[in-house]
DRENSEPA-476588 format. One line per 2 residues: number of its first residue (from 1); for each residue y, z, x of C-alpha. Coordinates in steps of 0.25 Angstrom, whole numbers, padded with zeros to 4 digits, always signed. Layout:
NUM) Y,Z,X | ...
END
This chain:
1) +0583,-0465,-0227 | +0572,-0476,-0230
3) +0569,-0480,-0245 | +0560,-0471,-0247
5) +0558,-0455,-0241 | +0544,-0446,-0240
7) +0549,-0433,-0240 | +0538,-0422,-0236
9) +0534,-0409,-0241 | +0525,-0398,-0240
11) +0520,-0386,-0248 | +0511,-0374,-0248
13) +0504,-0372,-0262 | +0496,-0361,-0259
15) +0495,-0350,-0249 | +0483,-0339,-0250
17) +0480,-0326,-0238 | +0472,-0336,-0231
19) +0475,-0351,-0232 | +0488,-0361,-0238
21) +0487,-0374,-0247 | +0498,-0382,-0237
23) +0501,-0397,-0245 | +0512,-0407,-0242
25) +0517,-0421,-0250 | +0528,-0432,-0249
27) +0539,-0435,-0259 | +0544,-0450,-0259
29) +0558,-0454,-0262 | +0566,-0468,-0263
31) +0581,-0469,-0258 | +0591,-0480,-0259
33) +0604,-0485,-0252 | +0612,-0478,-0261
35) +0604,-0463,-0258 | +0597,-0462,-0269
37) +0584,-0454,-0268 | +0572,-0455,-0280
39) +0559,-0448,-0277 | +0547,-0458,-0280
41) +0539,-0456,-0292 | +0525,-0455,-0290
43) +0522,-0468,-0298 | +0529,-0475,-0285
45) +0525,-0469,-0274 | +0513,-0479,-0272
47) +0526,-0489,-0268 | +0531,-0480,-0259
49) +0521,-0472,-0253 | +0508,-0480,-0256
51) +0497,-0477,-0260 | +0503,-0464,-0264
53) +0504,-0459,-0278 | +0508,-0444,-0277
55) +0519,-0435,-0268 | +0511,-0422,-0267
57) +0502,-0412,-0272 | +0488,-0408,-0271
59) +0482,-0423,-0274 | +0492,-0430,-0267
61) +0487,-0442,-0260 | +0486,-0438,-0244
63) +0499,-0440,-0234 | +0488,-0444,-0223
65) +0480,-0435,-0214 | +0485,-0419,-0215
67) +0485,-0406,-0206 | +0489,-0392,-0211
69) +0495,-0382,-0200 | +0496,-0366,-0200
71) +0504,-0359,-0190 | +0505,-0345,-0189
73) +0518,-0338,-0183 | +0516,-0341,-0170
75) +0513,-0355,-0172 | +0499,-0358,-0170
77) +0490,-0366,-0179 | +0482,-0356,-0187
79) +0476,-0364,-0198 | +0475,-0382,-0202
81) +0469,-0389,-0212 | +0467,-0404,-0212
83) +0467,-0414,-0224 | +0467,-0430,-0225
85) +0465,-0430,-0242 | +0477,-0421,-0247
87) +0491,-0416,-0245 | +0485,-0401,-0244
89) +0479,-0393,-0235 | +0474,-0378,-0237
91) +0475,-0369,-0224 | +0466,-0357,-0223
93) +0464,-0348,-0213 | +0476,-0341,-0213
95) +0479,-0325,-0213 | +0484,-0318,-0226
97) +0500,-0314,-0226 | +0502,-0324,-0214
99) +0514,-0334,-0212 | +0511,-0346,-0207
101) +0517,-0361,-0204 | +0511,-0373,-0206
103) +0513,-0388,-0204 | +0508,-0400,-0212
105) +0504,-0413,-0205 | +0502,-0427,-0210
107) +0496,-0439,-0201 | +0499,-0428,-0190
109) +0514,-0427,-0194 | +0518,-0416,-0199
111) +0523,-0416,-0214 | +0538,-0413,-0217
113) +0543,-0410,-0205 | +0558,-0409,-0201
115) +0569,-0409,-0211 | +0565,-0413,-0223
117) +0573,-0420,-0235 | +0576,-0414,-0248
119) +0582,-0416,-0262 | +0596,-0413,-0262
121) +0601,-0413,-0278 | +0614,-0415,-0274
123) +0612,-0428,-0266 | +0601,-0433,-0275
125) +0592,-0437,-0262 | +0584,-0431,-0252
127) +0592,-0423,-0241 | +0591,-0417,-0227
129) +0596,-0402,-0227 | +0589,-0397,-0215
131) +0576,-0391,-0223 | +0563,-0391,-0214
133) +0549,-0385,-0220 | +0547,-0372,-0216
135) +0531,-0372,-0218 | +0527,-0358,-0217
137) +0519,-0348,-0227 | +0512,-0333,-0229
139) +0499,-0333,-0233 | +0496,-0324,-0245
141) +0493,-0308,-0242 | +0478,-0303,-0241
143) +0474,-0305,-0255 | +0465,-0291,-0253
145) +0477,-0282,-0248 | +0488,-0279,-0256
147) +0502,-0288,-0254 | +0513,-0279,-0247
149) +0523,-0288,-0255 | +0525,-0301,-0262
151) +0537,-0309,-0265 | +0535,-0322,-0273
153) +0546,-0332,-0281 | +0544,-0336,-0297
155) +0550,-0350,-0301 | +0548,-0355,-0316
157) +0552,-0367,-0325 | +0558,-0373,-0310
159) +0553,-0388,-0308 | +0567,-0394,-0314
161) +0569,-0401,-0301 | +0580,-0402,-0290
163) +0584,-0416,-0290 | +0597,-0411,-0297
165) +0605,-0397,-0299 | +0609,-0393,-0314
167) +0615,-0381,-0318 | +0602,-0376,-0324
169) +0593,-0383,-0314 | +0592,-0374,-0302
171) +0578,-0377,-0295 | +0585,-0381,-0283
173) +0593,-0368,-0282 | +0582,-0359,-0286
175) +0571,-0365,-0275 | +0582,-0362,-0265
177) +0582,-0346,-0269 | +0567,-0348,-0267
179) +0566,-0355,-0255 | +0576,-0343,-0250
181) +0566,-0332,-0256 | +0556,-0338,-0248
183) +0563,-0335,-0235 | +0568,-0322,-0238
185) +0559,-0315,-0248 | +0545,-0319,-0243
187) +0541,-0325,-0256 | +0528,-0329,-0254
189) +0525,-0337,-0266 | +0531,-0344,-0280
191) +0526,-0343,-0294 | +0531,-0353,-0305
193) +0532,-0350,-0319 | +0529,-0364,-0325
195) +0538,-0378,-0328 | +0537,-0381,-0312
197) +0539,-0397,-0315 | +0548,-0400,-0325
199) +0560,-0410,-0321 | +0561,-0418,-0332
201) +0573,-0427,-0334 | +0578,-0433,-0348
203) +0580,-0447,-0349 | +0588,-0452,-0362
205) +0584,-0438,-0367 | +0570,-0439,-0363
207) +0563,-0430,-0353 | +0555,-0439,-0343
209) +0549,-0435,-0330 | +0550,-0423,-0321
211) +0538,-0417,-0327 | +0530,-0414,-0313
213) +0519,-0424,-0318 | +0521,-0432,-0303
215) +0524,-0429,-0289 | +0538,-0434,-0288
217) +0542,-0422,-0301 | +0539,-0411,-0291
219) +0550,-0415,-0279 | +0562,-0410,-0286
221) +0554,-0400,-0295 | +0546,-0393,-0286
223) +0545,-0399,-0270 | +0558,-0401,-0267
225) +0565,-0388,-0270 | +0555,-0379,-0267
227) +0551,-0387,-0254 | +0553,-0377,-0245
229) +0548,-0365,-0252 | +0535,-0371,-0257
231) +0530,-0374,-0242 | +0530,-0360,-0239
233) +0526,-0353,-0252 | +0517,-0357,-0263
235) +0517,-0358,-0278 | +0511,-0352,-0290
237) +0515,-0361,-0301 | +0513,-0359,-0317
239) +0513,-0370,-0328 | +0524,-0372,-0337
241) +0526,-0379,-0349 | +0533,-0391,-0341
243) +0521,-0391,-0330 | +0509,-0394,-0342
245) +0511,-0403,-0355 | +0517,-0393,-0365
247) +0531,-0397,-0365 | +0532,-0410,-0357
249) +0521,-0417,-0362 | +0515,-0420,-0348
251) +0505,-0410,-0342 | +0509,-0409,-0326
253) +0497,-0400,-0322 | +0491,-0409,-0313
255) +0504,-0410,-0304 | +0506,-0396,-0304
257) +0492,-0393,-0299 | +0494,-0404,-0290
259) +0507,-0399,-0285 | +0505,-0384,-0284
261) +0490,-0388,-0278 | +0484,-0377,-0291
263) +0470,-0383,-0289 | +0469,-0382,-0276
265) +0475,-0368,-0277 | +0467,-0363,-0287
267) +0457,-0370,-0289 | +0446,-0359,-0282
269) +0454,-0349,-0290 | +0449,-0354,-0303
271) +0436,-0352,-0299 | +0439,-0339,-0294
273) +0446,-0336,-0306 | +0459,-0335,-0301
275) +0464,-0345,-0310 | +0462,-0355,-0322
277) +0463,-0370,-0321 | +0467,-0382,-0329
279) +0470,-0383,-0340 | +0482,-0373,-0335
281) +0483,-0366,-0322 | +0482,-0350,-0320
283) +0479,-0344,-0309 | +0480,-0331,-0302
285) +0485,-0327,-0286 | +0487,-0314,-0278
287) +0495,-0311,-0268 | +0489,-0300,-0260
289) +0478,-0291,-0268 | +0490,-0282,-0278
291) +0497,-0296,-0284 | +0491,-0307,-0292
293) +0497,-0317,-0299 | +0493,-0325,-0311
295) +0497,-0338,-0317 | +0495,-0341,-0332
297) +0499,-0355,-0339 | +0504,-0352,-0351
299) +0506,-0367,-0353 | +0502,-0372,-0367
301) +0493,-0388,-0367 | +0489,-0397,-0377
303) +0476,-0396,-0378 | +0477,-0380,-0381
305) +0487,-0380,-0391 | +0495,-0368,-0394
307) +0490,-0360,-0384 | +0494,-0358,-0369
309) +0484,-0360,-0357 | +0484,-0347,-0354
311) +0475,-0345,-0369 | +0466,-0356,-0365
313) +0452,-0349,-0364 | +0450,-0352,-0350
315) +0464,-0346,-0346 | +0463,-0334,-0353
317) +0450,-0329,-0347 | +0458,-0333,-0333
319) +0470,-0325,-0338 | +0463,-0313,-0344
321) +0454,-0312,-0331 | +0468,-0313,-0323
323) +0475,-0302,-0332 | +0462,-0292,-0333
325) +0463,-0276,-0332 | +0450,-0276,-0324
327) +0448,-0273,-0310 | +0459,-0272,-0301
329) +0473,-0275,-0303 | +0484,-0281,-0293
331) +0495,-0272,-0292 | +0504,-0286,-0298
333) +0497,-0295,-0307 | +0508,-0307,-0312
335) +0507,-0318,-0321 | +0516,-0330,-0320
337) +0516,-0342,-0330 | +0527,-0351,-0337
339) +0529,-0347,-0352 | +0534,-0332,-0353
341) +0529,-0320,-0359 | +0541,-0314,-0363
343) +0555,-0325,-0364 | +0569,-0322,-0371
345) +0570,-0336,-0370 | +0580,-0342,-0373
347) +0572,-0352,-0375 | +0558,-0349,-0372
349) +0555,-0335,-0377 | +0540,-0325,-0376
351) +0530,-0336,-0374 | +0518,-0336,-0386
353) +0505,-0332,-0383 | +0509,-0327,-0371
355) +0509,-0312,-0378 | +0493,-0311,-0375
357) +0497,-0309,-0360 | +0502,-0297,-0361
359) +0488,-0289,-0363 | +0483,-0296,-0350
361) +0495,-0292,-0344 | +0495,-0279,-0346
363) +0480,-0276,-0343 | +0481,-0282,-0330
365) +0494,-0275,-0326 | +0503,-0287,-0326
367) +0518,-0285,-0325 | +0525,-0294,-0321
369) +0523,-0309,-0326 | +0533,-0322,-0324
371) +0534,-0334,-0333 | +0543,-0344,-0335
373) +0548,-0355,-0346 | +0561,-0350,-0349
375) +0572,-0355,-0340 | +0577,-0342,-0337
377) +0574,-0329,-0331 | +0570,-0314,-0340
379) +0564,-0304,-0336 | +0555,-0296,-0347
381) +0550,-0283,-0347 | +0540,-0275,-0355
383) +0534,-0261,-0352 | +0526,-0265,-0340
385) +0528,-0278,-0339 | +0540,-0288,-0332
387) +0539,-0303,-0337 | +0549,-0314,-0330
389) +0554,-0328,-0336 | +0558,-0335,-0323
391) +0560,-0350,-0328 | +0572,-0353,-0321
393) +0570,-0360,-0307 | +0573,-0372,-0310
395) +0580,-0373,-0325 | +0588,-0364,-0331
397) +0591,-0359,-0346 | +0604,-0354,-0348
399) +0603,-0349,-0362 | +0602,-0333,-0365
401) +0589,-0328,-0368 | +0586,-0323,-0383
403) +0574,-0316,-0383 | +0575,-0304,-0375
405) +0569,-0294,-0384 | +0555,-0302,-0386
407) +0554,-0305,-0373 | +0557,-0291,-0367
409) +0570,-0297,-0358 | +0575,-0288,-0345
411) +0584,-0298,-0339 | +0587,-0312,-0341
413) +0595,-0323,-0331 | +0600,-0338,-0334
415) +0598,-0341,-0321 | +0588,-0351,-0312
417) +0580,-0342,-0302 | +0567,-0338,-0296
419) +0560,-0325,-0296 | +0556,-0317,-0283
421) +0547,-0308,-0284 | +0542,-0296,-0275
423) +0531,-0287,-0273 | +0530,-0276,-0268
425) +0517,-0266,-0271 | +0520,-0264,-0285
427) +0533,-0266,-0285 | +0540,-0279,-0290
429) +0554,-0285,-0289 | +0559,-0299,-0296
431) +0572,-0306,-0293 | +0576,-0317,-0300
433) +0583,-0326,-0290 | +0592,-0338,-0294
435) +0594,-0350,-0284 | +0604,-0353,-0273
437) +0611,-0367,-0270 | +0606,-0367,-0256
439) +0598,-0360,-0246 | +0611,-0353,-0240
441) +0612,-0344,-0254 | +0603,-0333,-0255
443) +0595,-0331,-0268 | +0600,-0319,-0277
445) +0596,-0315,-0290 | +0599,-0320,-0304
447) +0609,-0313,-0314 | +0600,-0307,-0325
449) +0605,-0300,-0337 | +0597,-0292,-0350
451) +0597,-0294,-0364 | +0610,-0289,-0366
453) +0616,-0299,-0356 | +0619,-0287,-0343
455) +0615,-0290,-0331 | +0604,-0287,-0323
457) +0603,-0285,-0307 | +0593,-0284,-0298
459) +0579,-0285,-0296 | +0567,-0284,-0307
461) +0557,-0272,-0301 | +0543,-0271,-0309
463) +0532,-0260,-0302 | +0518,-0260,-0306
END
């Protein structure tokens, strides 16, 4: 192995019924004699890789000269795009609720072929295990006919990293059960529920770095252990406390739209009115004519004290035009952000200000919603409505919750996980799966008990 390693990878950040945001990027590390491996920091990649100053990422300095490929099942070229300027191309012409493969070439070679090299937290290095991309998607349904079903994952409060395992650190295990998901139940896309980036490490007591504020945070935190899941599917993220400045100080916006590609994604939508922009992201998406989903960022900033983004003027028209009782209503209409509704805790409980929701909600038929923020999964029920804490993909809280009554608790579980989630009509079943050691285990789902600590088996169903 030379001194220093390229490693190659390749995402798809969006998908629509008719076209696909294809990108790709590079991650730069150093060895030694002595096999140790150390990603390079931005700030040096200029010595390495001059002039370069970034990985990845929608304004990432061009690997050279690039071509986009789209095969359809029989292998023939059914859509290209070209670009010499960025590390993305969209893809159009496709047809709706199609799988395809695709291809991605650089200088006329093509990008992260072969066996690739991952992180192995148990060698501290990069490793060859036999993993290969498998670049394949499925365009979204017709978005004027009804979907006939849906599956898609929930992940919240997950970007804690993989360079090591803990006992209450599993984002390894957890992207493992998803990557499996994705191969057997059809899962078509991921939302997040806040705190993507967050990989902090305390240094004579003081927490320094890791905050997704650079490139070189978001290999262990987000590339590397959803590598092969986020090439096939895209995601939906929400902002967490740790992704802007209202617990860490340090607002890392700009790399989560850069990462996530959010302008590029939505920036027609906005003037559409299909979302609302900076400062805060929310946005809204369907999937098929009867399911619409709807992102709110419940994040609070400086220059708005004592409110969330959500009550900032701008936002709220967004939201109440999002949540309206007019015209036609999709059979599913589901919110997702980071700070929940209704918590028992045991350390974040029902989040304030958040209580003006519900009359939205209710006008617009809303019944299922998903947040985060608690480390933990709950389940919450209220007459005609289901609410889930799912912040446990990553970083686990071991405590017992406290608050059951306020927050209207069902069923609770100390364990790290991911939700899938599957539509069918009007018809809705949520499992909450915890993670397996390895790609040979299958993914099964969580223990979960009620207030009165019995437990509770089997999957959550919820009808409109």
């Amino acid at each position: 192995m030379p001194e220093f390693h390229s490693e190659p990878y390749i995402y798809l950040p969006a998908v629509s019924h008719k076209s696909a945001l294809i990108a790709w990027g590079a991650f730069y590390f150093r060895t030694n004699s002595r096999g140790t491996w150390k990603i390079v920091d931005d700030a040096d990649l200029k010595y390495v890789h001059p002039p370069r100053k970034d990985s990845i990422g929608a304004q990432s300095a061009p690997y050279g000269p690039a071509r986009v490929e789209v095969y359809d099942a029989t292998g023939k070229t059914v859509a290209g795009a070209n670009t010499e300027v960025a590390n993305h191309c969209w893809v159009s012409g496709l047809q709706p609720d199609t799988e395809y493969t695709y291809k991605v070439f650089v200088k006329g070679q093509e990008w992260a072929a072969g066996e690739r090299w991952d992180w192995s937290s148990k060698e501290h290095a990069l490793v060859q295990s036999g993993s290969t991309y498998d670049n394949r998607f499925r365009t979204s349904p017709d978005p004027a006919a009804p979907a006939s079903k849906l599956s898609f994952a929930v992940i919240g409060d997950f970007g804690v990293g993989v360079r090591q395992d803990t006992p209450t650190r599993r984002q390894q295990q957890v992207a493992n059960a998803l990557r499996r998901m994705v191969d057997t139940e059809d899962v078509r896309f991921i939302l997040t529920t806040g705190d993507n980036i967050y990989a902090r490490v305390r240094v004579l007591g003081v927490a320094v770095g890791g905050t997704g504020d650079e490139d070189d945070d978001w290999f262990f935190t987000y590339f590397q252990p959803y590598r092969y899941v986020i090439n096939r599917i895209p995601v939906y993220p929400s902002i967490g406390n740790h992704d802007a400045d209202e617990t860490e100080g340090r607002d890392d916006r700009a790399q989560v739209e850069d990462n996530f590609y959010l302008r590029e994604r939505i920036a027609s939508e906005e003037a559409a009115g299909r979302a609302s922009f900076g400062p805060g992201l929310f946005y809204r998406f369907r999937f098929g004519s009867d399911v619409e989903f709807v992102c709110i960022d419940t994040s609070k900033e400086s220059f708005f004290k004592g409110y969330r983004l959500f009550e900032f003027p701008k936002h709220w028209s967004f939201i109440e035009q999002s949540f309206t009782a007019e015209g036609p209503q999709p059979a599913w209409r589901i919110p997702f952000a980071h700070h929940p509704l209704y918590s028992a805790g045991p350390q974040q409980y029902n989040t304030r200000g958040m209580e003006q929701l519900i009359p939205l909600f209710e006008r617009s038929g809303v019944r299922v919603m998903f947040a985060g923020h608690e480390h933990n999964f709950q389940h919450s029920r209220t007459p005609g409505f289901d609410h889930f804490v799912t912040g446990a993909a990553g970083k686990l809280r071991r405590a017992r919750p406290d608050g059951f009554d306020a927050a209207h608790t069902v069923s609770w579980a100390s364990e790290c996980h991911c939700l899938l989630v599957s539509i069918a009509g009007r018809r809705m079943t949520v499992r909450a799966i915890g993670g397996i050691e390895d790609l040979a285990g299958t993914p099964a789902e969580i223990e979960r008990f009620d207030p009165d600590g019995q437990p509770v088996s089997g999957p959550i169903e919820i009808a409109v």
